[in-house]
C-alpha positions as CSV (number, residue, x, y, z in Angstrom):
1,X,60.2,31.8,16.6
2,X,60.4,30.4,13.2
3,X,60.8,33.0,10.6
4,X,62.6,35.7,12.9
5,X,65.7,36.7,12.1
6,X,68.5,35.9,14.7
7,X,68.7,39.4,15.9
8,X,64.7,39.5,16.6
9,X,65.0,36.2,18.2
10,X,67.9,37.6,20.4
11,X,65.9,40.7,21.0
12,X,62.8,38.1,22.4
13,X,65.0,36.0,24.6
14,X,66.5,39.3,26.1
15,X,63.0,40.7,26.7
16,X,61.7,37.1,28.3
17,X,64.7,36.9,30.4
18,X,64.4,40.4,31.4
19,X,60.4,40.1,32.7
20,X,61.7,37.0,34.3
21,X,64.5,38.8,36.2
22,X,62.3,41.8,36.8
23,X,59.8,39.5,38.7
24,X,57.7,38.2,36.2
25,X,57.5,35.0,38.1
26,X,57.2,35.9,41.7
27,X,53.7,35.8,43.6
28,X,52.5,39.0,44.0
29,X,53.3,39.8,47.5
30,X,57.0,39.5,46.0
31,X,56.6,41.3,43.2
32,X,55.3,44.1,45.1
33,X,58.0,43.9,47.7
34,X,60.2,43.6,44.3
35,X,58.6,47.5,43.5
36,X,59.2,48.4,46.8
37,X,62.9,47.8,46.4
38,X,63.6,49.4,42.6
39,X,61.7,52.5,44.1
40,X,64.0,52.8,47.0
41,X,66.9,51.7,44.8
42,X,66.6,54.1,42.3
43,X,66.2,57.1,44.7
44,X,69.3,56.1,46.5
45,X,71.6,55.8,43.6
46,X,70.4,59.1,42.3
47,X,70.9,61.0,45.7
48,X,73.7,59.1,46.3
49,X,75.8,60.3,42.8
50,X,74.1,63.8,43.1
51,X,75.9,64.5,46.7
52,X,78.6,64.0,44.3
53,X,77.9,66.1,41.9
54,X,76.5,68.9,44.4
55,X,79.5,68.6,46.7
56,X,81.1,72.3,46.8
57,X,83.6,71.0,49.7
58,X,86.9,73.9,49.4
59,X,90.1,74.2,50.9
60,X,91.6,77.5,51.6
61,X,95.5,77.8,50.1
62,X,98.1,80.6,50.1
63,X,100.2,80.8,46.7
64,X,103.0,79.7,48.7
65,X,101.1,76.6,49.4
66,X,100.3,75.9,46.1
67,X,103.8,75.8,44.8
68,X,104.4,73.8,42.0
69,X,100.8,74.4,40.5
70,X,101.4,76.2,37.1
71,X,99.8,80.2,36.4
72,X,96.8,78.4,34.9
73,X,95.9,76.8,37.9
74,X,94.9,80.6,39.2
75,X,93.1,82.0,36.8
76,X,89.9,81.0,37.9
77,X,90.6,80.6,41.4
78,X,88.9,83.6,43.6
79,X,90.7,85.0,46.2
80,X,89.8,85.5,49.9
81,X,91.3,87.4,52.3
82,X,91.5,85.5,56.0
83,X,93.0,87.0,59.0
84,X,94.4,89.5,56.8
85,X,96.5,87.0,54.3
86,X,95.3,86.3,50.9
87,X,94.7,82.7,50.2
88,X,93.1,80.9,47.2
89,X,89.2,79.2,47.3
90,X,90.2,75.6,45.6
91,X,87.4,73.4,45.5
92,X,87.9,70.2,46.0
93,X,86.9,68.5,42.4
94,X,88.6,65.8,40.6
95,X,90.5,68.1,38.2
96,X,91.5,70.5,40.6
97,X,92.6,67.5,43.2
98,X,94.7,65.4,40.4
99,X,96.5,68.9,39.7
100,X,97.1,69.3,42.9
101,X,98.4,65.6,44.4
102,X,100.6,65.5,41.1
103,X,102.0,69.3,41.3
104,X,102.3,70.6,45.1
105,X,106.0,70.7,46.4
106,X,104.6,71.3,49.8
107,X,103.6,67.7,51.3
108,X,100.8,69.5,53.8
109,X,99.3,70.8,50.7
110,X,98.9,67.5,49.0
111,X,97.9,65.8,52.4
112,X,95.1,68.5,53.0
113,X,93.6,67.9,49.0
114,X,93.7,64.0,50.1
115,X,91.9,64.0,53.1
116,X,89.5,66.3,52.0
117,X,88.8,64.4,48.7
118,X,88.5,61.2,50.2
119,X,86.6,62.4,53.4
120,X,83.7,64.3,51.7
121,X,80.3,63.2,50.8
122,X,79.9,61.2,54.6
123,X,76.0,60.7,53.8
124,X,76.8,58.4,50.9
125,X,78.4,55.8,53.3
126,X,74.6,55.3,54.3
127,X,73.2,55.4,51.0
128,X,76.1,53.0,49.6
129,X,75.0,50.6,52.5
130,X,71.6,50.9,51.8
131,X,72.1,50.3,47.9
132,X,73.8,46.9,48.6
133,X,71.9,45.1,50.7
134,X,68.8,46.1,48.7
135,X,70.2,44.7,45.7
136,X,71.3,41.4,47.7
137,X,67.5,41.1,49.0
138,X,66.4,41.4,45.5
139,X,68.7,39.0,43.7
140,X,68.1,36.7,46.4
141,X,64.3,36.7,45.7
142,X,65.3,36.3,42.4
143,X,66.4,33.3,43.0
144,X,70.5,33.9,42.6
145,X,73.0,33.6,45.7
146,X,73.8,37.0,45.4
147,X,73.8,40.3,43.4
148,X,76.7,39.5,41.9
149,X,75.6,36.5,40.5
150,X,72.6,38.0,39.8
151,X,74.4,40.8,37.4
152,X,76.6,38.4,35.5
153,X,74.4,35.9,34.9
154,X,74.0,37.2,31.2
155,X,77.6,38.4,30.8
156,X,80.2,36.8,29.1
157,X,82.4,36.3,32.7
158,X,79.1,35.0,34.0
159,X,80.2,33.3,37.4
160,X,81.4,35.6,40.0
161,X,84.2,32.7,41.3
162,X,85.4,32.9,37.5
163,X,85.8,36.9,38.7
164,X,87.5,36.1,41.8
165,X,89.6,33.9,40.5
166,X,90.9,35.7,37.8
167,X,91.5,38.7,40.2
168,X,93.3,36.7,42.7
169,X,96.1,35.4,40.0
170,X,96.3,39.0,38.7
171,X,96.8,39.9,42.4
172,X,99.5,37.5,43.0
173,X,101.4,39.0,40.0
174,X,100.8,42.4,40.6
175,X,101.9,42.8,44.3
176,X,105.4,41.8,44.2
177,X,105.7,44.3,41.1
178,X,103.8,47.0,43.3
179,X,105.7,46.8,46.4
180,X,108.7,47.4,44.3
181,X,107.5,50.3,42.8
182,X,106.1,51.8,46.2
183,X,110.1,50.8,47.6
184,X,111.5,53.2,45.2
185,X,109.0,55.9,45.3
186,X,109.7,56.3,49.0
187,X,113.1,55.9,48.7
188,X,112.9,59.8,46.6
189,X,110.8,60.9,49.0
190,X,113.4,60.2,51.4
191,X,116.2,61.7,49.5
192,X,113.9,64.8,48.9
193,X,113.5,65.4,52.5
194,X,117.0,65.4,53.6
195,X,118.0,67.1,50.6
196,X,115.6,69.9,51.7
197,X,116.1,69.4,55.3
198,X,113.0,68.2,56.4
199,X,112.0,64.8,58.4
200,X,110.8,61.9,56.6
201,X,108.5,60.3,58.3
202,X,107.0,57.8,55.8
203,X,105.6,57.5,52.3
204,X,101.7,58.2,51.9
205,X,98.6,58.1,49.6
206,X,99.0,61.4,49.3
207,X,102.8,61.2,48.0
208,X,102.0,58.9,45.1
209,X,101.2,61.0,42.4
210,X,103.6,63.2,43.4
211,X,106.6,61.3,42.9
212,X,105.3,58.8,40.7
213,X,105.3,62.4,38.2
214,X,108.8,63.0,39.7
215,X,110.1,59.5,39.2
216,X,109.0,59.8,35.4
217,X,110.6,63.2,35.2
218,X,113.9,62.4,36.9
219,X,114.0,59.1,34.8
220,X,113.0,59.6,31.5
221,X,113.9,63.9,31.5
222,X,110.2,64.3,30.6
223,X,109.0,68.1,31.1
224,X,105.2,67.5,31.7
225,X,104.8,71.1,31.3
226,X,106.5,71.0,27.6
227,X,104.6,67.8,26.6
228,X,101.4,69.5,27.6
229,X,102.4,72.7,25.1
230,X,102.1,70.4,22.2
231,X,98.2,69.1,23.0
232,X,96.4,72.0,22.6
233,X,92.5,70.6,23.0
234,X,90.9,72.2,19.7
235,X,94.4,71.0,17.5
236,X,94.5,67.4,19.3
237,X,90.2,67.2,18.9
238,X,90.8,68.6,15.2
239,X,93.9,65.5,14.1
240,X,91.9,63.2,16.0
241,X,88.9,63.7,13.9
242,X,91.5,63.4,10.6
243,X,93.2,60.2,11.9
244,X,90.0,59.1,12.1
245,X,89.0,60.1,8.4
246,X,92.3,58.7,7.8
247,X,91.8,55.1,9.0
248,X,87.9,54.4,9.6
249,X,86.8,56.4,6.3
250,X,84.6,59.1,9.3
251,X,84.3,62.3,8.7
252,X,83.4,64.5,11.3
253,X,82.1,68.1,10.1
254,X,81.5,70.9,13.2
255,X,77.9,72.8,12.5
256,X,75.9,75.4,14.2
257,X,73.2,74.5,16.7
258,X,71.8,75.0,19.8
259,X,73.5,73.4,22.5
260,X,73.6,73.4,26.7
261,X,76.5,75.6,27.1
262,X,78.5,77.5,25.0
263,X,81.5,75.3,24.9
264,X,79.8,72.6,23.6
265,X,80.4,71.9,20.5
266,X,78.3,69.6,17.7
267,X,79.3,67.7,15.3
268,X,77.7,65.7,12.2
269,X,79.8,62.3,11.1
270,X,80.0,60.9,7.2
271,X,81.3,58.3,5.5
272,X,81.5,56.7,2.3
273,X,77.9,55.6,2.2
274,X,75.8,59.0,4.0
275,X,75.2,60.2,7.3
276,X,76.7,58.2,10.5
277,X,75.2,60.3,13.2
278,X,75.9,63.0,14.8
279,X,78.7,64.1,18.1
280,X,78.3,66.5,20.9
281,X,81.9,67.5,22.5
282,X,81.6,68.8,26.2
283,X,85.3,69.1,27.3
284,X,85.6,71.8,29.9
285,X,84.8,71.3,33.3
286,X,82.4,74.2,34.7
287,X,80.1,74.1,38.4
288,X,77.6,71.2,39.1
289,X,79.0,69.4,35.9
290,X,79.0,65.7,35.7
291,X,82.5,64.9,37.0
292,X,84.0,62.5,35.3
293,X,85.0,61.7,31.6
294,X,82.0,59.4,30.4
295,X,80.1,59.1,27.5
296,X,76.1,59.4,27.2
297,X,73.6,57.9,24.4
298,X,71.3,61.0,23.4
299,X,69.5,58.6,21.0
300,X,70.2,55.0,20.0
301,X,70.4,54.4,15.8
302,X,67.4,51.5,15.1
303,X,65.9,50.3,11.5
304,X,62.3,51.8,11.3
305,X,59.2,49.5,10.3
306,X,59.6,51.9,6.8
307,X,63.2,50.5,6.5
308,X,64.2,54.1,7.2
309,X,67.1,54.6,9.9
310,X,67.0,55.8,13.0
311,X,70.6,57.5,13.2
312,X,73.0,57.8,16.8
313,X,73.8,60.8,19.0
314,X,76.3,60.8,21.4
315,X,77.9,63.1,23.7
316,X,81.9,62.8,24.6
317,X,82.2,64.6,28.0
318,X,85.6,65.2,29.7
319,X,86.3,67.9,32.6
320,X,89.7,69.4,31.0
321,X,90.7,73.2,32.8
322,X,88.9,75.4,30.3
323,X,90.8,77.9,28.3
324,X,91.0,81.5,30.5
325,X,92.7,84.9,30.1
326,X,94.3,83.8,27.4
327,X,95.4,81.0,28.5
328,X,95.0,78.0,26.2
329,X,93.0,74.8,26.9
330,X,96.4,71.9,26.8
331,X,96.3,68.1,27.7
332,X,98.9,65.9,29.6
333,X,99.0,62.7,28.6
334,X,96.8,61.0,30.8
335,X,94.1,64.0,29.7
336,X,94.5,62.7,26.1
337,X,94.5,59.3,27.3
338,X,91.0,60.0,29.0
339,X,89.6,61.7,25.4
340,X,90.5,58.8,23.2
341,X,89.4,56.3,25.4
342,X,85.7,57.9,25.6
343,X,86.1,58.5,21.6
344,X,86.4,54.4,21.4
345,X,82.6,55.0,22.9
346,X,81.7,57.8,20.7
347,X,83.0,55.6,17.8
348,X,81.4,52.6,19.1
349,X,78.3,54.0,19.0
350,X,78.4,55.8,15.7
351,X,79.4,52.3,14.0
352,X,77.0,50.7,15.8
353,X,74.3,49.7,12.9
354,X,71.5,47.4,14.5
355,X,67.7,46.8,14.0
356,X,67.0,47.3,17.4
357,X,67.5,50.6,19.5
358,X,68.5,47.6,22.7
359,X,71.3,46.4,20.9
360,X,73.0,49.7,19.3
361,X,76.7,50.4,20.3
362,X,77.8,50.0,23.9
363,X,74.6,47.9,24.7
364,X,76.8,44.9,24.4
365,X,78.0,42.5,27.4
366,X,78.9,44.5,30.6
367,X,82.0,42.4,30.4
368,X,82.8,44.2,26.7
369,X,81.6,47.8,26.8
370,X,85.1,49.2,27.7
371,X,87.4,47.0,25.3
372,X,87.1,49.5,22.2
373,X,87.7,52.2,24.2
374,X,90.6,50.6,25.6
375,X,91.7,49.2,22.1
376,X,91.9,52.7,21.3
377,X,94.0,53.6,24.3
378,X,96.7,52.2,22.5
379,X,96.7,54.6,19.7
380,X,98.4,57.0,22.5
381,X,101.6,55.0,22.9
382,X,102.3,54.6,19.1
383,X,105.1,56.9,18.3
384,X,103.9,57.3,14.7
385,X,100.3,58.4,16.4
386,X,102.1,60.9,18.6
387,X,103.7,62.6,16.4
388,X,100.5,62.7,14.2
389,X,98.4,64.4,17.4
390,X,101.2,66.4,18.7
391,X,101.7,70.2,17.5
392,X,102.8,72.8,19.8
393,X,100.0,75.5,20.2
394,X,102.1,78.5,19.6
395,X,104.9,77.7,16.9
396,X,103.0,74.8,15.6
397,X,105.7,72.3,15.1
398,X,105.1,68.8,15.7
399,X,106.2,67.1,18.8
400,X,109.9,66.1,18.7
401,X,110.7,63.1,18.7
402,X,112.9,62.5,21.4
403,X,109.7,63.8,23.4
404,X,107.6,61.0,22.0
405,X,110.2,58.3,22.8
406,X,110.6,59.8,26.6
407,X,107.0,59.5,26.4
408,X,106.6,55.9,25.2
409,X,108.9,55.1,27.5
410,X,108.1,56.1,30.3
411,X,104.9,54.2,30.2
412,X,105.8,51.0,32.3
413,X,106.8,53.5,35.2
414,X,104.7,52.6,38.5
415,X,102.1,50.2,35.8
416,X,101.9,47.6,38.9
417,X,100.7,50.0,41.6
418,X,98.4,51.7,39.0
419,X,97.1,48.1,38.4
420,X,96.8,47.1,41.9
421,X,94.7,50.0,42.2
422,X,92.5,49.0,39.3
423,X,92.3,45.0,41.2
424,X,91.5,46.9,43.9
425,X,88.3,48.3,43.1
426,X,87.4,44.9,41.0
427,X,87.9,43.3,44.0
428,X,86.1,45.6,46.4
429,X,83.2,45.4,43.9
430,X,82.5,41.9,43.4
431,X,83.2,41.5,47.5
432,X,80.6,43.8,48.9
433,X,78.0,42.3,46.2
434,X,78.9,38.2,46.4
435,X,79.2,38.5,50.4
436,X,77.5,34.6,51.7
437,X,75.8,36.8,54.0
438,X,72.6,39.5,53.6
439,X,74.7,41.7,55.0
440,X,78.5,43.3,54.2
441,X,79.3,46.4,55.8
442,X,80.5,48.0,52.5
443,X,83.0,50.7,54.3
444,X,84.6,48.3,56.4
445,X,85.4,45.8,53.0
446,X,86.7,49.1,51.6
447,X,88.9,50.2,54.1
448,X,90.4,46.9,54.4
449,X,90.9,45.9,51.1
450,X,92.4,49.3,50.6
451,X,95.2,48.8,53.0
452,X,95.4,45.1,51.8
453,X,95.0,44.7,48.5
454,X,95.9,48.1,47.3
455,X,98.5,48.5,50.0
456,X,97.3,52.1,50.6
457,X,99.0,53.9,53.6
458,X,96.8,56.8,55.0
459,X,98.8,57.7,58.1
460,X,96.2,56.1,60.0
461,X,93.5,58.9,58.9
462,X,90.0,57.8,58.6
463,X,88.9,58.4,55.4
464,X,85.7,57.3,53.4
465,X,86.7,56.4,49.7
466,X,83.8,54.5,49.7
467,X,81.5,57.4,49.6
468,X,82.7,58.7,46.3
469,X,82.8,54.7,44.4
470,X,80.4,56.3,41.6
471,X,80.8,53.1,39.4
472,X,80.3,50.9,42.4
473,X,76.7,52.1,42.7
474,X,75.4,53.3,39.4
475,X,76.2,51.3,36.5
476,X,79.4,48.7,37.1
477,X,78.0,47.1,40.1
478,X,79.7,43.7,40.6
479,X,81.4,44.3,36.9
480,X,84.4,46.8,38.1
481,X,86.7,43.8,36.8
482,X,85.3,44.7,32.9
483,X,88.4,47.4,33.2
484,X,91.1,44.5,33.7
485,X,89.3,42.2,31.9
486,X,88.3,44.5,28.9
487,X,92.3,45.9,28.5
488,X,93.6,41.8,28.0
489,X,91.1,41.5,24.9
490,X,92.1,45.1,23.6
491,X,95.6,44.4,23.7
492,X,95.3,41.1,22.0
493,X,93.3,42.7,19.3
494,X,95.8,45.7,19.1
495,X,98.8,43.8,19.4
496,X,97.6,40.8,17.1
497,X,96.1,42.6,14.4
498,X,97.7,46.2,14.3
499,X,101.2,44.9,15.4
500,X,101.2,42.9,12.0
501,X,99.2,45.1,9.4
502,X,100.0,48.4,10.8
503,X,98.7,50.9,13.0
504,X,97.4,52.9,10.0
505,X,95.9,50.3,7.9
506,X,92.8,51.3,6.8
507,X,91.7,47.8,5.6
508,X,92.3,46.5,9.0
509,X,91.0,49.1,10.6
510,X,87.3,49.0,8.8
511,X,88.0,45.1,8.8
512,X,87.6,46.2,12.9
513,X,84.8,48.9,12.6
514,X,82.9,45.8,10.9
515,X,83.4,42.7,12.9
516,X,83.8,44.3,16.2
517,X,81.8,47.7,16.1
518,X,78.8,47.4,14.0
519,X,77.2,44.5,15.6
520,X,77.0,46.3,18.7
521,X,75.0,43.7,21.2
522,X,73.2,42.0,18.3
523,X,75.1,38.8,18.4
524,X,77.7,36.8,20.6
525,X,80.3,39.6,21.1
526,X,82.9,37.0,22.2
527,X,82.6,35.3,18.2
528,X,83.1,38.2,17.2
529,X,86.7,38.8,18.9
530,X,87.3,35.2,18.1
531,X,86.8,36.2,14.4
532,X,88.9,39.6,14.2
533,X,91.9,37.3,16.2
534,X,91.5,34.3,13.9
535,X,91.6,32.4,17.1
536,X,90.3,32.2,20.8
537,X,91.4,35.4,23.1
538,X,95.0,34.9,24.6
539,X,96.2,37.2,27.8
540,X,100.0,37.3,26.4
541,X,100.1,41.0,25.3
542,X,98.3,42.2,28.3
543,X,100.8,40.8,30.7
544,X,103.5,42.1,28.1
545,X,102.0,45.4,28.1
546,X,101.9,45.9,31.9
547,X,105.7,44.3,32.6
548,X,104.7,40.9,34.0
549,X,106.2,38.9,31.1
């Protein structure tokens, strides 16, 4: 390969190793048994995420039952009349189930929204089953021991033990600290029942967001309602885009065009030099949508053979309650957490400047793709930031800061049961794909490692989280750890680099958009942190960051 330049002899090692791992060097009885298996592969993860998608599962709720849950919550509910009472058609969606677990003073309510949400979808436990142990029969004719070793065989975690055994010492740390947490939350519970007169039987999945919210509240005298008043989507999107002008030198400039829906919105990005690419925004929830925040490449930049370039489009797309009867579109905290962290991918791939279309942006390591996005996450719980993002829709003053402070510090509240439930999906990952076996009944792992691990307490109802693990099938298969292992580099880089020169220097920050952005998968990712650190990673400021110093 003398001559090439060491991104084209990166892209023909990739493309070797790639034949090779598609088959390339089977007999052909194998190979076409190897067909066989992408064929049925691909058609079970694409039924298996559109039962997802498709589900229109509803529950049936009086307004009385739905106490707690703010006027917006109504708006576009329809109503139904049954046996003669009125009662609201809520279907069971990820927005509408968060709202719901987090807001509903009436304990049947929330339990209802629980089992529903984790009971619905029962054909995917099938088609999850069916995904694994095709992908262990192909990585073991592939020659690995297992799918996971198999998938991280080119990722910088590249040993599934090396997985496990980070896991388990984040496990050891993180349970004590959870069990703690869990102690306190259902000692309010308690103290809620008696004080309204009612028997406490025990504290439940269904409880947690509930009174972690009222644990934050009570603590901290944080008004979720009143924080929300000061993130008004269009204002927070709008200073996001200046802070971003402000510290990366992008400047992001809404046009005109034809789009899927009419709330989507388009965007073309500058800088100093030209054109960057351009941004779709698709922030509202709506029917049959795609339900999860996520990011999606529309087209990859690439040098052309002219020298031309090929520039990036990307699409940002959150499910946030959409603005109705004059009711405006406003974020909690953990809705703006959820928007900057899929901007870090927006900007990821907008910085991204490679030759080749297979290296642009988040094609880097499996192990990497979330760090920037995470590295942004800490933007969020920077006072300075906050007050920056925060205006309140109607009178437009900024946030107060005695708001931002509750905010701040209310961060560590509940951070080791929120973790554990993090592990617990790393851990349930990597065990239904690295199982010794060719076969691992994938509900069974889950179910137990959700009551062990997560130390999850259904009231002995039989649920089926399993069948709605999205990322467990399409996309982070054995590589569910790249969350926990992803936030330890961002916080290093954050804490390190930002910590010292300042959360708005711009010098630091392009220093950033050049060392760690623009490469995108063209080179060893891992040199590249090692460069923007001025030393190897260390996991100091993570453990800081989460309360286990």
């Amino acid at each position: 390969m003398d001559g090439l330049c060491s991104e084209d002899k990166l892209l023909v090692e990739r493309m070797v190793n790639g034949y090779c791992r598609s088959g390339l060097l089977l007999d052909e009885d194998k190979r076409n048994r190897l067909c066989d298996i992408e064929s049925q592969l691909a058609k079970t993860v694409a039924e298996f995420t559109a039962n997802i998608s498709n589900d229109t599962s509803k529950l049936l709720f009086t307004r009385n039952e739905l106490s707690g849950l703010p006027a917006t919550f109504f708006a576009d509910k329809p109503l139904v009349t049954t046996n003669g009472v009125e009662k609201y058609v809520v279907c069971v969606t990820k927005p509408n189930s968060m709202l719901v677990l987090r807001l509903a003073t009436l304990e049947e309510t929330r339990k209802a929204m629980y089992v529903a949400l984790f009971t619905k979808c029962p054909n995917n436990i099938e088609l999850l089953q069916q995904a694994v142990d095709l992908r262990q029969e192909k990585a073991k004719m592939l020659g690995f021991k297992s799918h996971a070793s198999y998938t991280l065989d080119d990722l910088s975690m590249n040993n599934p033990d090396m997985v496990l055994d980070m896991l388990n010492t984040l496990r050891t740390q993180l349970t004590p600290m959870a069990r703690r947490e869990l102690a306190q939350l259902r000692a309010i519970k308690q103290a809620d029942c008696e004080s309204k007169g009612l028997e406490f039987t025990d504290f439940y999945d269904w409880d947690l967001a509930y009174y972690k919210r009222t644990k934050t509240e009570r603590t901290h005298n944080i008004d979720t309602t009143l924080i929300k008043s000061y993130f008004h989507v269009p204002d927070v999107v709008c200073r996001l885009f200046a802070l971003f002008e402000e510290i990366m030198q992008l400047r992001f400039c809404k046009v005109d065009a034809s789009v899927w829906h009419p709330l989507v919105e388009l965007y073309e990005v500058w800088d100093t030099n030209g054109f960057v690419g351009h941004c779709y925004l698709d922030l509202y929830a709506r029917p049959r949508k795609y339900a999860n925040g996520a990011t999606f490449h529309i087209r990859s930049g690439f040098t052309r053979k002219t020298g031309a370039r090929e520039y990036p489009a990307v699409a940002l797309v959150t499910n946030f309650v959409q603005p109705t009867n004059g009711e405006p579109a406003l974020l909690s905290h953990a809705n703006l957490k959820t928007l900057v962290h899929e901007m870090g991918h927006v900007l990821h791939n907008l910085c991204s400047v490679t030759k080749w279309s297979m290296f642009h942006g988040t094609r880097v390591c499996r192990d990497f793709v979330e760090c920037p996005s995470q590295m942004l996450e800490n933007l969020i719980w920077t006072p300075s930031v906050l007050q920056k993002l925060g205006v309140h829709y109607q009178t437009k003053q900024p946030i107060p800061l005695c708001i931002v402070d509750a905010i701040i510090a209310a961060k560590p509240q509940v951070a080791g049961v929120f973790y554990l439930q993090k592990l617990f999906y790393a851990v349930y990952d990597i065990s239904i794909y690295h199982s010794p076996g060719s076969h691992v009944d994938a509900s069974l792992v889950y179910n137990t490692l959700e009551k062990n691990v997560a130390l999850c307490n259904t009231g002995g109802i039989e649920t089926i989280g399993a069948a709605t693990t999205r990322q467990v099938v399409r996309g982070y298969d054995s590589k569910c750890f790249v969350y926990l292992w992803g936030q330890a580099l961002a916080a290093d880089m954050f804490s390190t680099r930002f910590g010292r020169d300042g959360v708005f220097n711009q010098q630091t920050w392009m220093e950033y958009r050049n060392v760690i952005l623009r490469p995108g998968g063209s080179t060893d990712i891992m040199n590249c942190v090692h460069q923007f650190l001025g030393r190897k990673p260390q996991y100091n400021a993570f453990f800081t960051q989460i309360g286990l110093d």
